[in-house]
C-alpha positions in Angstrom: -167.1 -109.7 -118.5 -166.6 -111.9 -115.6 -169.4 -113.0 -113.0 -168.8 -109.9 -110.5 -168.9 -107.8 -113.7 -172.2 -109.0 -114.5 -174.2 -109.2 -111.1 -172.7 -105.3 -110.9 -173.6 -103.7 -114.4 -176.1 -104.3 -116.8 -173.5 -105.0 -119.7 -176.0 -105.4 -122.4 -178.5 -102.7 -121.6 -181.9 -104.7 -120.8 -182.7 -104.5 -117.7 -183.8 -101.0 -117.6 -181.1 -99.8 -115.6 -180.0 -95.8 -116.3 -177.1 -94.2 -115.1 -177.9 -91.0 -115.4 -181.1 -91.7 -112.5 -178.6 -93.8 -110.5 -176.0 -91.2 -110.2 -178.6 -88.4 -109.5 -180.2 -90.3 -107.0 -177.4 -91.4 -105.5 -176.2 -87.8 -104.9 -179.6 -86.6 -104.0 -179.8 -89.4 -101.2 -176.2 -88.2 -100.4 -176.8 -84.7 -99.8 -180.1 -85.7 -97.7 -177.6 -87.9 -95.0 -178.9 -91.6 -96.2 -176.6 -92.9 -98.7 -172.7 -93.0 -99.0 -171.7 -90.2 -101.2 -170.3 -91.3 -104.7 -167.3 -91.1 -105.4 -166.7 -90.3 -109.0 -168.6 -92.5 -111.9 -167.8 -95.3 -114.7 -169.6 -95.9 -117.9 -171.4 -99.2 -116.1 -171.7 -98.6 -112.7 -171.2 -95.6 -110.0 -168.7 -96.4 -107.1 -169.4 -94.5 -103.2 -167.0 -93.4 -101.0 -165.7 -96.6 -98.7 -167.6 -96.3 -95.8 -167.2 -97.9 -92.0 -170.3 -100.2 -91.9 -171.4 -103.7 -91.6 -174.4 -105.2 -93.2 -178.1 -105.9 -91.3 -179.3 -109.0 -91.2 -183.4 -110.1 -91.0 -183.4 -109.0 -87.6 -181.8 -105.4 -88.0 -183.5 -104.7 -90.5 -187.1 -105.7 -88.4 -186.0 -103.3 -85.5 -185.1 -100.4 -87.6 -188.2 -100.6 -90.0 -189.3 -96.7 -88.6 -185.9 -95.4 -89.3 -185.9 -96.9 -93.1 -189.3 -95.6 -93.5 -188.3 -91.8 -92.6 -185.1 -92.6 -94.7 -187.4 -93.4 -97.8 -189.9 -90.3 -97.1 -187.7 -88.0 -96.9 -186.4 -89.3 -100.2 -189.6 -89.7 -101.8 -190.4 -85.8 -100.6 -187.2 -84.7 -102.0 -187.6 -82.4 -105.2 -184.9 -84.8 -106.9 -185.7 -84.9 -110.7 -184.7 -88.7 -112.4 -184.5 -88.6 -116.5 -186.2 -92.6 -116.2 -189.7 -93.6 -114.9 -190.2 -97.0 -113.5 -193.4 -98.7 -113.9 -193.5 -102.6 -113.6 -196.0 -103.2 -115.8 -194.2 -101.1 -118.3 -191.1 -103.2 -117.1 -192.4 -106.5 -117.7 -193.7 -105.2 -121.5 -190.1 -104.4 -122.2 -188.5 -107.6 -120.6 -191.2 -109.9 -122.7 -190.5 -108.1 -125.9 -186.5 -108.8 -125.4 -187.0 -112.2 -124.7 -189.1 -112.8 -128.1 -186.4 -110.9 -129.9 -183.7 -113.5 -128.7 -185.7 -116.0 -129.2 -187.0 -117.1 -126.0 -190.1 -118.7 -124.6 -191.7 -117.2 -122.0 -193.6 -119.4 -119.5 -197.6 -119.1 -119.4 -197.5 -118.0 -115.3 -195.4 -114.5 -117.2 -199.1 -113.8 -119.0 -200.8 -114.6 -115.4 -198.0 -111.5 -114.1 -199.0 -109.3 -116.6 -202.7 -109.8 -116.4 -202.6 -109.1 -112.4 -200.1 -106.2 -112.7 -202.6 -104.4 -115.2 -205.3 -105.1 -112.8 -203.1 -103.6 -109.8 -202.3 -100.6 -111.9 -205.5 -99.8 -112.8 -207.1 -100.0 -109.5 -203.9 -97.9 -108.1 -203.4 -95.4 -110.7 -199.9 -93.5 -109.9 -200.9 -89.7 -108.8 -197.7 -87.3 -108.1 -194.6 -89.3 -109.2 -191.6 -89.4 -107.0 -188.1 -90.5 -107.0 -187.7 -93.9 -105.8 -185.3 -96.5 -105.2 -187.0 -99.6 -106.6 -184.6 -102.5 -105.5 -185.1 -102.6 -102.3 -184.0 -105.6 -100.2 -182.1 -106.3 -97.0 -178.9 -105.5 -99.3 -179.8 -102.2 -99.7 -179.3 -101.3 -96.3 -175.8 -100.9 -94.2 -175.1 -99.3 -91.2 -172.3 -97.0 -90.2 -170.5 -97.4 -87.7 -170.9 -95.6 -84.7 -167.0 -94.1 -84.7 -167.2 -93.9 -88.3 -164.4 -91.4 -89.7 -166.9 -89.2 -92.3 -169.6 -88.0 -89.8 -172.2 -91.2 -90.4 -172.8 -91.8 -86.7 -174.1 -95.1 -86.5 -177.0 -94.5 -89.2 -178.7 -96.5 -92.0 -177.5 -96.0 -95.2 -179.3 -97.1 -98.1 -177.1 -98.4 -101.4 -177.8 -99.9 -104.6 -179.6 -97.1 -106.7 -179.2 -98.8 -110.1 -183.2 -98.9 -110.7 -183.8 -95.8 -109.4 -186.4 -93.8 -111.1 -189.5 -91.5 -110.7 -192.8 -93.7 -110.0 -194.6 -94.8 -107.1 -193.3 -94.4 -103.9 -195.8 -97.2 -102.7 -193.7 -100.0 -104.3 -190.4 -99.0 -102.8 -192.3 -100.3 -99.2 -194.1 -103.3 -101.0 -191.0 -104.3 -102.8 -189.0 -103.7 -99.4 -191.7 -106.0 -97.3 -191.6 -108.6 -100.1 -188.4 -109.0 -100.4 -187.3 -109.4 -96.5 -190.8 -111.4 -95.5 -192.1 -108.9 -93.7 -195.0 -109.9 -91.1 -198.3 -107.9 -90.3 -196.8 -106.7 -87.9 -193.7 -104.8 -88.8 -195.8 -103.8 -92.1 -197.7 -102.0 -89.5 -194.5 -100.4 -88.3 -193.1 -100.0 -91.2 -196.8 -97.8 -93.0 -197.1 -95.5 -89.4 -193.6 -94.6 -89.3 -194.3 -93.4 -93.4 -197.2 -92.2 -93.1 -197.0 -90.5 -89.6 -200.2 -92.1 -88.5 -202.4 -95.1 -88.1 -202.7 -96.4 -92.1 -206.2 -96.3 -93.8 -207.9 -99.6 -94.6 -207.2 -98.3 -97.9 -203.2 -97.5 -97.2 -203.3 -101.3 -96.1 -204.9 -103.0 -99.2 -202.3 -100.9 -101.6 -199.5 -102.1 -99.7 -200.6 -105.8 -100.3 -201.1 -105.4 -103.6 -197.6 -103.5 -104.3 -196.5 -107.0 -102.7 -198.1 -108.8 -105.8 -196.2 -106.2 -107.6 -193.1 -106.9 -106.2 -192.9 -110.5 -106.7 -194.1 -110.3 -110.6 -191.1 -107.9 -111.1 -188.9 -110.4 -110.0 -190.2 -113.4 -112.1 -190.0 -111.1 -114.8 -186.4 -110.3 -113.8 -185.5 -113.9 -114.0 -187.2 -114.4 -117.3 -184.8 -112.5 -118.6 -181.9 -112.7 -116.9 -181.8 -117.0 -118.0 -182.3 -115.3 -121.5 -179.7 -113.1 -121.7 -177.2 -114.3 -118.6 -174.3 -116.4 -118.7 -174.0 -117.1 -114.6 -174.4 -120.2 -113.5 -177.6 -119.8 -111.7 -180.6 -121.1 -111.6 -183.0 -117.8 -112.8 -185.7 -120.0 -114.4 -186.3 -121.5 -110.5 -186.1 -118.1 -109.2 -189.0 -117.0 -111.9 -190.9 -119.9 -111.1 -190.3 -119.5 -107.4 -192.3 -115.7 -107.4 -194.3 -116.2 -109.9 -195.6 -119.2 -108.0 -196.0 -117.3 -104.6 -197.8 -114.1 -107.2 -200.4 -116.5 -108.6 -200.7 -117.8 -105.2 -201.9 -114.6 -103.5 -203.7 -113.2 -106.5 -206.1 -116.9 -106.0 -206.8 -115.7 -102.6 -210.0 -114.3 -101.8 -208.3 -111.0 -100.5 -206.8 -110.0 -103.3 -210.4 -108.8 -104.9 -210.8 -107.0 -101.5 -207.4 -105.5 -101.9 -208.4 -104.4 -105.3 -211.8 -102.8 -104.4 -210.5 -101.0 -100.6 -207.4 -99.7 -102.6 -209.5 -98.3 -106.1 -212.0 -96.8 -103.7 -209.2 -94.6 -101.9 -207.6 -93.6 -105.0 -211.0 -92.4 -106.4 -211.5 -90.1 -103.3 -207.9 -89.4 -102.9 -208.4 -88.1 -106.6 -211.9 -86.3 -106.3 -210.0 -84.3 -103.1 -207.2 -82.8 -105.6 -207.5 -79.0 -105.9 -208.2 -78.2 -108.9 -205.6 -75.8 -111.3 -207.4 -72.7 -111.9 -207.3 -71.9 -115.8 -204.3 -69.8 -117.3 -207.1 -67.2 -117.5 -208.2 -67.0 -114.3 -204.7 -66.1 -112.6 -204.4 -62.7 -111.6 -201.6 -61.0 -113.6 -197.9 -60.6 -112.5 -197.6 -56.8 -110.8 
């Protein structure tokens, strides 16, 4: 397996990566006009059609924040069923246990991840799962050209569906604000344009903490990946790196505020759920 081999695949199976979700996803996100359609599938990865497009840089991406969050709702609304769930506290669980089985050592700030992630989660219990991306980064993003030969028309295509699963579609804009350094700002843009309003105080507090989330998935990622990797790269300085900038916000005096805005919405959110009526109580088919 050589380097590009590696980055591209997940050649020994541990870093929760399905195929059978990626392709499925893929083509759902296909079929709905904001991904490259694929175009046939290996055993380790899942090639798209070659597509006219160049890459968006830091910028790009900030000015088109409204068009990637209509890209993601419409994905997240989608009735697209994935075989894997994604959870990251359920993530970094599975990561820890394969390092200990090889032998590894993981660094105390890894139990300081876990500990806020299970706080996170509780205060944000996932309602109604959806299909989501879950790797999202400036990457994931290309845009067609304009003259493009397949139809594309100059839009935003998203790529890179290898941790695609059902879960909550509040991480996929967490993860995505993380990740690119979002500033208040363009978060602001970027929860309206989902939403199609002005977000709640609530809406707000659960997109800082999927933040927290975001970065602990990562140092989890590069636990691992110094583990089980043979690239020559530095993955225990990009562990320390997010877990650093995690424990960082999760010492901030906000982050309890976070937690307690964000639980409160989730408990009404939940106490305004209809009801199922009992099996009993349906009126029988004519």
């Amino acid at each position: 397996m050589n380097e590009l081999g590696e980055i591209l695949t997940d050649p020994q199976g541990m870093l929760g990566i399905d195929r059978e979700s990626e392709r499925l996803a893929g083509e759902a996100a296909a079929g709905l006009g904001i991904a490259p359609a694929p175009a046939g599938g290996l055993d380790d990865c899942l090639p798209t059609r070659l597509v006219n497009a160049g890459a968006l840089d830091a910028p790009a991406l900030a000015a088109g924040v409204e068009e990637i969050a209509h890209a993601l709702r419409r994905f997240h609304d989608s009735a697209t069923t994935l075989p894997s769930r994604f959870s990251v506290p359920n993530l970094l669980a599975s990561y820890a246990a394969i390092v200990r089985e090889r032998g590894g050592t993981l660094p105390d700030a890894y139990a300081q991840a876990q500990a806020a992630t299970a706080r996170i989660a509780a205060a944000l219990p996932v309602g109604v799962r959806r299909p989501c991306h879950n790797d999202l980064r400036a990457a994931s993003f290309i845009r067609a050209s304009a003259a493009s030969p397949e139809g594309e028309d100059g839009r935003l295509l998203i790529v890179g569906w290898e941790y695609a699963g059902t879960g909550d579609p509040r991480f996929d804009l967490g993860n995505l604000s993380m990740n690119d350094a979002f500033d208040p700002a363009t978060d602001e843009r970027l929860l309206t344009a989902y939403h199609g309003r002005a977000p709640s105080a609530g809406e707000r507090a659960a997109h800082r903490l999927m933040r927290v989330l975001s970065d602990a998935r990562a140092g989890a990622w590069g636990v691992l990946r110094a583990c089980i990797s043979e690239l020559d790269f530095d993955f225990d300085g990009y562990a320390r790196e997010h877990f650093a900038r995690m424990q960082a916000t999760v010492e901030r005096r906000e982050f309890e505020r976070w937690l307690a805005s964000a639980s409160a919405q989730s408990r009404q959110a939940q106490a305004q759920q209809p009801l199922t009526p009992p099996a009993a109580a349906t009126a029988p088919a004519a």
